[in-house]
Every structure is written in C-alpha cells, then in structure tokens.
N, C-alpha and C positions, 0 to 999 in steps of 0.2 A: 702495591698495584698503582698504576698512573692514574691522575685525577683524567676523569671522561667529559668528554664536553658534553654540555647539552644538549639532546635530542629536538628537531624541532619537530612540530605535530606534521602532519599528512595533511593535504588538502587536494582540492577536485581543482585541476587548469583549468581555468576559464576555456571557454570557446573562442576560434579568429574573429575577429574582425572585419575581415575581408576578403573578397574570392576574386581569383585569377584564372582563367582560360584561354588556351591558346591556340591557333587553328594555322594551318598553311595557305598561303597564296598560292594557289594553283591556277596553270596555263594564262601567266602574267604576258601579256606581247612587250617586244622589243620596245614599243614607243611607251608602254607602264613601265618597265624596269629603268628608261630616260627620265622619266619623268620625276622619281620617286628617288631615284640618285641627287635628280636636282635639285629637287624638295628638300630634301635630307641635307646636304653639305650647304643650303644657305639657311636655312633656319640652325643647320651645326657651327657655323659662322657667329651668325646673332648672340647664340647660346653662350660659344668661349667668351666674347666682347663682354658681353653684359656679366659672367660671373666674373670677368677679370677687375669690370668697374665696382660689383659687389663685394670683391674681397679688400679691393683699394679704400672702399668708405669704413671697413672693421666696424667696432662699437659708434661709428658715428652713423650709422644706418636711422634713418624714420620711414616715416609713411610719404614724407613727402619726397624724398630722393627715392624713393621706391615709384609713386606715382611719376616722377619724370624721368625712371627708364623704361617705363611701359609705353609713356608720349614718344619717345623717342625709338622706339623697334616697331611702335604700329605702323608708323608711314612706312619703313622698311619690310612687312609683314600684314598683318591685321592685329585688331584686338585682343581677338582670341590666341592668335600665337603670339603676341608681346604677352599677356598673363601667363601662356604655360611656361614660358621660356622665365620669364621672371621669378615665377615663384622656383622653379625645377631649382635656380641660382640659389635663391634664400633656403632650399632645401638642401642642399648642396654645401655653403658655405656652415649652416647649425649641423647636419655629419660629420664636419671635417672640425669644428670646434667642439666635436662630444667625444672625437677618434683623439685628440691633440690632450683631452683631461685626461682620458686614459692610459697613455704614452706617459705621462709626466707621473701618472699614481705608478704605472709600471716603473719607471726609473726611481723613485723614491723608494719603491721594496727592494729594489736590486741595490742600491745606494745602503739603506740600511742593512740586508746581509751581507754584502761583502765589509761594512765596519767591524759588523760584530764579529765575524768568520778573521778577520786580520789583530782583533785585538784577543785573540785566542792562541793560546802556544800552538805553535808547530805541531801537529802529527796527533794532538787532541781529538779523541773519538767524538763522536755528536750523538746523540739521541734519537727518538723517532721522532720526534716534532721539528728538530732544529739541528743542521749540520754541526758538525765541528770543526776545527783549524783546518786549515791546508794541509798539504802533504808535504811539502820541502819547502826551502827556503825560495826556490827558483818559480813557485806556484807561485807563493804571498808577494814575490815581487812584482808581478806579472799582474795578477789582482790588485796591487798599489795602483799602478799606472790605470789599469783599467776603471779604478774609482774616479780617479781626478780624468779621465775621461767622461765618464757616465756625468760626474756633477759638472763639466761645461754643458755636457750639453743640458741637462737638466735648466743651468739657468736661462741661457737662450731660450728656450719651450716658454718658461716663467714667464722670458719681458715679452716675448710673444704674442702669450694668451692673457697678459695684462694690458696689452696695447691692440687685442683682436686681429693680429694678423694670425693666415692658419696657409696651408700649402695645397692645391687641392690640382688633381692631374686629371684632365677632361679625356676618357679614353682609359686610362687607368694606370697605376705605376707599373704594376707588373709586366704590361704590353709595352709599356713605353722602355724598359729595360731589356726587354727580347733582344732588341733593336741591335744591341751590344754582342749579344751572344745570337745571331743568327744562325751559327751552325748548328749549336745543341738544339736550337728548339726546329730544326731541320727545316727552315723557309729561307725564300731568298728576300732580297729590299724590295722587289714588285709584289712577293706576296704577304710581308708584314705591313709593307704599304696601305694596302687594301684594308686589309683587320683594321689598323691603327684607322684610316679615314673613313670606316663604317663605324666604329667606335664613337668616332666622335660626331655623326650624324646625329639630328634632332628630328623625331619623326616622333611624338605624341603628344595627345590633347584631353586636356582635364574634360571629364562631363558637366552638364550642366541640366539640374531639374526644369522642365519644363520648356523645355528646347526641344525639338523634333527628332523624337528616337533616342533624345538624352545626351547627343554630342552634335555642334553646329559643322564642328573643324572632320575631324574623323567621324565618317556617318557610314552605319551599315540599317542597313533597311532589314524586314522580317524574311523577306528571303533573299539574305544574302548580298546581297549587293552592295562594293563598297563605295564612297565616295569621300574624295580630299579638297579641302578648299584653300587653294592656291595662294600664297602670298602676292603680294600685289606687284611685286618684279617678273613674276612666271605667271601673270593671269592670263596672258597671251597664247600657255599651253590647255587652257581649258577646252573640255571637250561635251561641255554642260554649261545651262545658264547658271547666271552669277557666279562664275569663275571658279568653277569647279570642274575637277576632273573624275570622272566616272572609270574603274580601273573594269577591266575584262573578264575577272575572275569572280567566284559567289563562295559566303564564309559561309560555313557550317561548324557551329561550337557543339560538338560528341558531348564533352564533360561539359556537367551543367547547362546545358542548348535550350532548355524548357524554362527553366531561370531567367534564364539573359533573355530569351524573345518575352516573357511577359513584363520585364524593366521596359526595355525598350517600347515596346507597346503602351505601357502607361507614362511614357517619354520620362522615365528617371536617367538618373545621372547614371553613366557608365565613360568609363576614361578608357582611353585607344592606347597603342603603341604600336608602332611597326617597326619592325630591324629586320636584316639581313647575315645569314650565317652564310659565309663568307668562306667558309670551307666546303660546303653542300653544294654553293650556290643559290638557297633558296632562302627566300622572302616568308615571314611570320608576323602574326598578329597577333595580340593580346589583348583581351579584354579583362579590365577589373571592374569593381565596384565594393561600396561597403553595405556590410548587413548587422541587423542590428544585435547586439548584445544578448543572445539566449538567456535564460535563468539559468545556474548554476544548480545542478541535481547534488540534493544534501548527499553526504559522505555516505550516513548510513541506508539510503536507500542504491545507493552505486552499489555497498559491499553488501548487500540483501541476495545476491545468489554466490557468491563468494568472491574470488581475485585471480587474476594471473598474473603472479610476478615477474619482470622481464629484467633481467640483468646486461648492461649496455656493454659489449668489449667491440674491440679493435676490428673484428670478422664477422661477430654472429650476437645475435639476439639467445641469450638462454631464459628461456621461460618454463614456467610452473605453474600447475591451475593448482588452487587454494580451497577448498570449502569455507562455509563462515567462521567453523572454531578455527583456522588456521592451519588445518592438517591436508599436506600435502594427497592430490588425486592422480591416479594414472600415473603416467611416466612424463618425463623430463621432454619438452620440447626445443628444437634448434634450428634457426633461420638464419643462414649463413649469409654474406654478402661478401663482397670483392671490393675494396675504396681504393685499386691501384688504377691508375690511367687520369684521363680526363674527367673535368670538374662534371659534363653530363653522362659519364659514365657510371660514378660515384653516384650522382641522383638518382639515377635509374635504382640500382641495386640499392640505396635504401628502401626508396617506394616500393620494388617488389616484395622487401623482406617485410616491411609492414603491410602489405595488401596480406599476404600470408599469415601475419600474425591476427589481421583485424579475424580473419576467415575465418583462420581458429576458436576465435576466442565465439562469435557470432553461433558457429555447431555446439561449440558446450556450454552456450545459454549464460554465459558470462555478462555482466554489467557493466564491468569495471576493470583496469590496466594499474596494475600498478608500478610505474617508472622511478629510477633513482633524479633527483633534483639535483643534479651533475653541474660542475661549473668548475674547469682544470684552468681559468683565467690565471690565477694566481701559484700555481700547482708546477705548472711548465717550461717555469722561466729555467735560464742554464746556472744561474748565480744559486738559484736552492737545490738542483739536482748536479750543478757540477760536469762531470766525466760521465755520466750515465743517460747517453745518447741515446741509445737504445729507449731507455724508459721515457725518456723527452718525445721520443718520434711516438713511439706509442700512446699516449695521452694527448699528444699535439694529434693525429690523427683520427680521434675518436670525434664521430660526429653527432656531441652532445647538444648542441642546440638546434643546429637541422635538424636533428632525428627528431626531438619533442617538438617542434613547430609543427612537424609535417604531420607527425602522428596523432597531432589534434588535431587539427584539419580533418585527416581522412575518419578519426574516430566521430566528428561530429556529424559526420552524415551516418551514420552505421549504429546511430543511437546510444554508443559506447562510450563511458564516465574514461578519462586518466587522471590518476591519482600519482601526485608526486610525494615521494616517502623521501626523507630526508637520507643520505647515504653513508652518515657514520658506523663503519665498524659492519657494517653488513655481509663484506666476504670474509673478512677477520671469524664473527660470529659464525657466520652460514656453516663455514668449513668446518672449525670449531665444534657445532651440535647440529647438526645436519648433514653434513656429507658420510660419516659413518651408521648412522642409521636409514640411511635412507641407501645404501648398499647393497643388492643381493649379489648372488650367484649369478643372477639373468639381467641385471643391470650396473652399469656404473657410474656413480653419480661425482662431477666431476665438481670440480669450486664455486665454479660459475652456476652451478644448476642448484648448489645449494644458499650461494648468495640471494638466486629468485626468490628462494622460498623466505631467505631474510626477507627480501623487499616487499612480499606481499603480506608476511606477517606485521610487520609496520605501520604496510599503511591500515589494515585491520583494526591497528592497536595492540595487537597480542606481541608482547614479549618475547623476542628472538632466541635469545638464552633460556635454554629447555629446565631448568636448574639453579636454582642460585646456589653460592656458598653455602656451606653448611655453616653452624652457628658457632662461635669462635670457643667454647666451653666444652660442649659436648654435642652428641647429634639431635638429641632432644629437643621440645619445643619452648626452652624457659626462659631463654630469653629472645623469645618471639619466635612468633610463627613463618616460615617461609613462605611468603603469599602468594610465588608462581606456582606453588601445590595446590592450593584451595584459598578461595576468596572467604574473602570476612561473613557469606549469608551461610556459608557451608555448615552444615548440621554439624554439630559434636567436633568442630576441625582441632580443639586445643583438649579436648574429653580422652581419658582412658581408652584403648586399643578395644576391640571387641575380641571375647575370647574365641579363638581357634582351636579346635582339638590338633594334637600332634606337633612335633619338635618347634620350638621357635628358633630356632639356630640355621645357617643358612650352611654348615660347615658340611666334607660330604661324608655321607653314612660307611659303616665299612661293607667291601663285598664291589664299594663300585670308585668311579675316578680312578685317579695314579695307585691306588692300592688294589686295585679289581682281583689282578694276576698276583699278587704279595699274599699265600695263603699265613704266613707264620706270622707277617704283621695284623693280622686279623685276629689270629689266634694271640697274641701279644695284647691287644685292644681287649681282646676278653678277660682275660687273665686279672689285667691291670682293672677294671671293674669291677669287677668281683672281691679281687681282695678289697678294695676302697667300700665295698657294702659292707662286707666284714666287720672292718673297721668302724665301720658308725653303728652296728646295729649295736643292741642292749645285749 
C-alpha cells in the first residue's frame, strides 16, 4: 500500500476582518455625472504618475521619497487625495511584488517537472503522485525547447525581483488585451474605450477616525447625502462651501445600513469608493470599514450539535448533516450553481448557493460547516497534468478561495462556526465506505455526497475509514486490537466473547439460500452427518 501523507487537524476559520457594502447612485443629474467623470480621470491621472514614479524608485523606496510625492500631488489635489493616491501606489506596487514570487515559485515547479519527466525513458508509466515520461519522442522534444524557454524567463523574474522592478497594468491586463481581440469580446474601440478609461478612474478615500462622519474627502451624512471634496483645479465646480460638491442623489446601505449609520455617527473611520459600470450605465458606491477580530468559538463547542459536511465541485455544493458520533441524518443535500458567463454572474450563484446552504444548516440547529481546506495552486499547472484539459479546466474553475471567503463572511453573521478539514483522500475514502452503505432502494448516494460525510467526519475527529485491516496473522485480536471497533475504556474489548446459545457459524442452514429448491442436496447433508455421528460414537 502507498505511504499516506499526513493528516492535518481541523480548525474553526477565523472571522473577516472587514465589511463591504454597496449602494446605487440614483437619479444623478447631467452636471453630477460631469462632475464625477472629471473628478475621476484627474485624480485617475495623478494615480498612473505617481505609481509610475513608485515603481521607477523599486527597493530604493523610504519614507522620505514617499513624503515628497504626497508634497507634490497636494498642490495638484489636496492632502487627503495626495495620501489615498499614494498609499493606493504602495499598495499596488507590494501586490505586484507578492503576484511576481508566486510566478517565479510557479516556474520553478514547472522547471523542475518537465526535468524529471525528460530524464525519464520514453513512454514510462507515472504513478499517482508523479507523472511519467513523454509519450513520443516528438513530445520530449517539444518539452526541450519549452524548458530552455521557461528557465529564460525564469531568470529575467530573478534579476527583476532582485533589482525591485515588477510590471503593474492600471486598468488591468486582461482589459487592456481585449483591445486586440475586439470582435470576440463583441465591442467596438468607443465602447472598450470607455471600460478601459473608467478603469483607470481614481474615485476613493481612505476614512479617517475622528473626522466628521469618518471621511473629510467622500462624506455621506445619516441620511443619505453624498458629498465630494474637489481637488483644487475643479474647485471652481463646487456647489457647497469649501469646495465641495453636493451630488443630487441620497445613499441607503440595505446590507448592513444600522452598522454603518452608528460608525458614522460616532465619526469612525469608513473608506469611500465610487466607480461606474459602464455597461448598465450607472454609478455605485461602496462603503468598507474594519471590524475587530471576534473570539474564535472552540472546535468542540462548534461540533456540540453535530456537522454538515459540504463537498466543493465544479456545479454544486454536496452536503450532509452529521450528528456528534458521526453518523450520517436525513438525506443528501444539493445546491447547485452555474460559474459560466460573467465574472458578476459567477458571484451571484455562489452567494445564492451559500445563502441556501446557511438556511439549511440554521433550520436543523447546526453550529458548525465543515469545508475541505482546498488550494489547486499547485494541482493545475499543464506541466503535471499534461494533455488532460478537461481536468485542468475543471479544477482551474472551482471557486476554492471565493467560495471560503465569502462563506465566512456570511456564516459570521448567522452565528455559524466553519470548520476547515484538511482534504486528503476524502472522496477516495467517502466512496470507498460510504457511498455503498449509505444506498437504498429510495436513494442514491452519489461520490460527492459520500465525500461530505468524509469531510464532516474529519473535522469531528472520527475516522473516515469504517474498518481497518484486519490483523496480518489471523482475524483475531493478538496482535492488537482494531481500535476503530472499540476504544481503549471499552469494557472487556480484548476479554473472551460472551456466550450465545445457537450456531456460531455464519454458513447458511439447509432448507434455505441456493439450496432452498435442491431437496436431494439436503437429504445428502443429512446422510453425510449422520454417518460422521456414527463414526465417533462408542
């Protein structure tokens, strides 16, 4: 049997850190949508300058060449937008230098399998852990080149992120590649235009405690009312004192609204955003803020009413409610979703499929979620999977880290523990001693529905494997006891059988089984006993 890696323990996710809500600009007038375009593309302006001179300084960055490009965008802005625009840079330039290590780890796995895959004969099987050779000669040459490709670039990345230069696309790479392909993504150059320069608009303001309402730059009041305070080349469109423009429309925050007006009210810090979707035509605002760190609820009071294991695929959520000893309740549940189309359509149908699952779990007095601790970074590359597209698209589509982000999020309002189980071997197992027991007549229990009951038996603690080997001698208990049968307190667990009247043999009696109808083999079973008493008596 293959050596198993080791299990890691279960633990409860922490709670977010910080909450987001976001509301529509309603019945904006013609001279608010001028105003707010113009706002946007010169603070979007300032923003490119300054991360272009942020990237230009690399590791020679301080606090003092920090403090003189904030001198130098106030006169062109204010204060408050020279700090957001600056740090938004510094935030900006440490993503693109955290995206640039993981690039370069990514090339050196792919680097290192196509070595070992090339110094392997031709047509050499591989194993479950580790491919094996090529398949023709016309493969491995094709993987030559493609190595002494992968290690240029590799070194380039190297003197790169030794010298702190990093590449960073304001707007974003994937927009800015449309550009190329306008017909597939079906727009014309006036309406990627558009995208591409709301894109690269700068329209939001860090909070500030103890400032009025929590934000001086973007200020909304308790009911409702926004206002922007003008850089100082468009103070001239102000339509309020001290240069400020007052926009026509009133916010109302649905999600979380009683939250946010009591921040505000006690002037804590809340950070703004405004953008424009540019397909709809309408204008959006975002409010965040940070909140502080809950206590972590111990494990064992999470799994105090039992679990529902949830098995992540490609379409649907398969869950299973648990009791505490680990034994599957009710039937098999399935919250299906859609992840084809647009990147907000995709959001949607997770969120709904989790509002569904929260809802569930809330009716059967559940505590606790228990989720696999997923992570296909390393899993999806083409160098370990090859020709098996298919499986590439399927795992590159799974939304492993959204999905757990968000489902903490929403479980922390809903009072609900998530438990991340570690995810070795769990559909391997599930299927293995679970999907055939857990089968009737009136249900069908599919893979996935027996991997939940893996994952919620996991994070329990209990033992997925219904069974261990038997003992390599005999069935007996002498050289040790099978301890997923009975724990070490268990009364008499290694003591003599208690006696039972009647056959000890599991074999079947005659008269019934494959002999029921065989009257002569019955009569033959008798025979043959008889003489055999014969035989031993005195």
């Amino acid at each position: 049997m293959a050596e198993l890696r080791p299990i890691a323990p279960a633990f409860v996710v922490p709670g977010p850190s910080g909450v987001a809500v976001r509301d529509r600009l309603k019945h904006l007038t013609a001279a608010d949508d001028e105003v707010l375009r113009l706002v946007g593309a010169h603070t979007g302006a300032l923003a490119s300058a300054d991360l272009k001179t942020r990237c230009a300084d690399g590791l020679g960055h301080s606090a003092d060449a920090w403090a003189a490009r904030k001198r130098e965008l106030t006169g062109q802005s204010s204060a408050r937008w020279a700090g957001a625009i600056t740090k938004a840079s510094h935030d900006q330039w440490a993503l693109a230098r955290r995206c640039q290590a993981d690039h370069i780890r990514d090339l050196e796995a792919a680097i290192a399998t196509i070595t070992r895959r090339l110094s392997l004969p031709i047509g050499k099987k591989g194993t479950g852990k580790e491919p094996g050779g090529y398949r023709s000669a016309q493969e491995w040459f094709a993987k030559s080149r493609r190595l002494h490709l992968l290690q240029d670039r590799l070194k380039r990345l190297r003197a790169g992120q030794q010298a702190g230069r990093v590449r960073v696309v304001r707007g974003g790479k994937r927009l800015l590649n449309t550009r190329h392909h306008l017909d597939a993504a079906g727009l014309t150059e006036a309406e990627w235009r558009q995208r591409w320069e709301a894109e690269r608009w700068f329209l939001a303001a860090d909070g500030e405690s103890g400032k009025r309402y929590g934000n001086e730059t973007i200020r909304i009041t308790p009911d409702g009312q926004v206002s922007i305070k003008l850089p100082a080349p468009l103070a001239h469109l102000a339509n309020a004192p001290h240069g400020r423009y007052v926009l026509a429309c009133r916010v109302a925050f649905a999600h979380r609204g009683t939250e946010w007006a009591d921040r505000i009210e006690a002037n804590r810090a809340v950070a703004y955003r405004i953008h424009l979707d540019v397909a709809r035509g309408r204008w959006y605002i975002t409010a965040s803020w940070q909140i502080p760190a809950a206590p972590t609820m111990p494990l064992s009071a999470a799994l105090a009413a039992g679990v529902i294991g949830v098995d992540t695929n490609a379409d649907h959520l398969a869950a299973w409610r648990l009791d505490v000893h680990g034994n599957p309740i009710g039937n098999p549940r399935r919250f299906v979703y859609d992840l084809s189309g647009s990147a907000d359509h995709r959001d949607a149908q997770v969120r709904h499929a989790l509002t569904r699952l929260l809802h569930w779990a809330r009716a059967c007095g559940v505590k606790a979620i228990a989720i696999e601790d997923l992570d296909f970074q390393t899993e999806k590359t083409r160098e370990k999977h090859g020709r098996r597209k298919r499986f590439r698209k399927l795992i590159s589509g799974m939304p492993t880290s959204k999905l757990r982000a968000r489902l903490t999020s929403m479980a922390d309002q809903s009072g609900i523990a998530i438990i991340a189980a570690d995810p070795a071997y769990t559909s391997k197992w599930g299927a293995q001693h679970w999907q055939k027991p857990l089968t009737t007549k009136t249900r069908t229990t599919t893979r996935h529905d027996a991997a939940a009951v893996a994952i919620g038996r996991r994070a329990q603690g209990h033992p997925i494997r219904r069974r261990t080997a038997p003992p390599p001698a005999h069935r007996s208990d002498g050289q040790g006891h099978r301890t997923v049968q009975a724990g070490t307190d268990a009364c008499g667990r290694e003591g003599p059988r208690p006696h039972i009247p009647g056959p000890r043999t599991r074999s079947v009696p005659p008269g019934r089984g494959t002999n029921a109808g065989d009257q002569n083999t019955q009569h033959r079973s008798e025979r043959s006993t008889e003489h055999v008493q014969l035989m031993l008596s005195p």
